[in-house]
C-alpha positions as CSV (number, residue, x, y, z in Angstrom):
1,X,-4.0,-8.6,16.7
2,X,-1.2,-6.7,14.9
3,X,-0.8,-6.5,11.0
4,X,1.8,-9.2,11.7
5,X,-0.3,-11.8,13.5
6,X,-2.3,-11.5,10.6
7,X,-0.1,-12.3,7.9
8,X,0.9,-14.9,10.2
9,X,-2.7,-16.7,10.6
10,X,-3.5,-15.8,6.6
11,X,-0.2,-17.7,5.7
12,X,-0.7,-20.4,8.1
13,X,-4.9,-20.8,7.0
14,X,-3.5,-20.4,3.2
15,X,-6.0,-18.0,3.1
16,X,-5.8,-16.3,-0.5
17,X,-5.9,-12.5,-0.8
18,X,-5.7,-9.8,-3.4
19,X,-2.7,-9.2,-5.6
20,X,-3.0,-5.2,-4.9
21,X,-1.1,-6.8,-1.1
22,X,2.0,-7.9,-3.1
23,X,4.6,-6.0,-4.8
24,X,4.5,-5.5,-8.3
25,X,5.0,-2.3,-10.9
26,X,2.3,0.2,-10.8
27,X,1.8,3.8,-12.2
28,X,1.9,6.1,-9.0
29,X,2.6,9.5,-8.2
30,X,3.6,11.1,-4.6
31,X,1.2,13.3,-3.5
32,X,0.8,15.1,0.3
33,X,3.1,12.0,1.3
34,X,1.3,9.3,0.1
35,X,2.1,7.0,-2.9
36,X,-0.9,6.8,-4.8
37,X,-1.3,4.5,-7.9
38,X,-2.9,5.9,-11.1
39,X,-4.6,3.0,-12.6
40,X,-7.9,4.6,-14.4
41,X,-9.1,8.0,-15.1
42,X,-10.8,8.5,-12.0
43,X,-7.4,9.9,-10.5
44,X,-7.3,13.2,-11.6
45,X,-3.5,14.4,-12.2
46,X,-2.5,17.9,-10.6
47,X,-0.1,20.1,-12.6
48,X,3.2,18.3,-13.3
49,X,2.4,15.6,-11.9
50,X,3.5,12.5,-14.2
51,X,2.7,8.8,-13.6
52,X,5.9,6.8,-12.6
53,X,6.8,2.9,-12.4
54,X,7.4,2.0,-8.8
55,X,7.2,-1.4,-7.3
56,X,4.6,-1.3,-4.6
57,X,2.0,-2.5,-2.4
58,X,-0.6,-2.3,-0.2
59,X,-0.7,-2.6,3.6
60,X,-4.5,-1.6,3.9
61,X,-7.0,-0.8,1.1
62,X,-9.9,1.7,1.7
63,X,-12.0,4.1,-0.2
64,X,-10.4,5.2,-3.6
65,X,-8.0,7.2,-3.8
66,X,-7.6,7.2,-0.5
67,X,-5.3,4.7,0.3
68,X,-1.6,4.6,-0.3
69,X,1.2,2.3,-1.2
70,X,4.3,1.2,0.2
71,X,7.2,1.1,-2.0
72,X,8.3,-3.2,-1.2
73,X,9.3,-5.9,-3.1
74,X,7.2,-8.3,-1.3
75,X,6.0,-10.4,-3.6
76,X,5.2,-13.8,-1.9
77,X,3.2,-14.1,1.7
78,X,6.6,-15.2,3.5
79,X,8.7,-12.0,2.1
80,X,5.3,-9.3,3.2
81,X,5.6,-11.4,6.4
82,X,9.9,-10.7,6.3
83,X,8.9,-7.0,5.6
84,X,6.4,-7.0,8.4
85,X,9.4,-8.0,10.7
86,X,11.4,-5.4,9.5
87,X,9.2,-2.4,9.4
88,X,9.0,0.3,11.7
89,X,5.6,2.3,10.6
90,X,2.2,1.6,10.6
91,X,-0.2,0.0,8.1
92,X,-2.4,3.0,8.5
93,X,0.4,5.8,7.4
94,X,-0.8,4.7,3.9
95,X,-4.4,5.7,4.8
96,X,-5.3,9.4,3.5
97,X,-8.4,10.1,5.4
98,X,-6.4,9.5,9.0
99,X,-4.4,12.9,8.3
100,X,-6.1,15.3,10.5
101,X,-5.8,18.6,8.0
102,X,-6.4,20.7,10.8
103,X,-4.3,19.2,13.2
């Protein structure tokens, strides 16, 4: 199955799912290419790093702080399936612990 055919079967099941999978404005900061959001103070800051507003959401969720965002403005289950169309990445480029560091 791809990330597609999923959305596809969740929208045609009405299955419901989280609201961290549609867009909507978060506190993130970009950090070794991800977009990470800063909701609580288990997220450490680094050094100038300041929260900003960006509307995003999630393709995959995993261990915290682990998992990135997208920046979309998929907010309903037919526009994350438009996006899905559109996009040429995977749902796993969000997912921190797939970067090989000594790769």
């Amino acid at each position: 199955w791809t990330e597609l055919d999923i959305w596809q079967y969740i929208h045609l099941e009405g299955i419901e799912i989280v609201p961290l999978y549609f867009s909507a404005p978060r506190p993130t900061v970009k950090r070794d290419g991800l977009i990470l959001m800063v909701d609580d103070d288990r997220f450490p800051l680094r050094p100038g790093e300041t929260p900003e507003m960006r509307s995003v959401r999630f393709r995959t969720l995993g261990c915290y702080p682990l998992t990135g965002a997208v920046e979309s403005e998929a907010k309903t289950l037919p526009e994350v399936i438009q996006e899905m169309l559109l996009t040429t990445t995977s749902e796993r480029q969000g997912r921190a612990i797939d970067h090989d560091q000594a790769a």
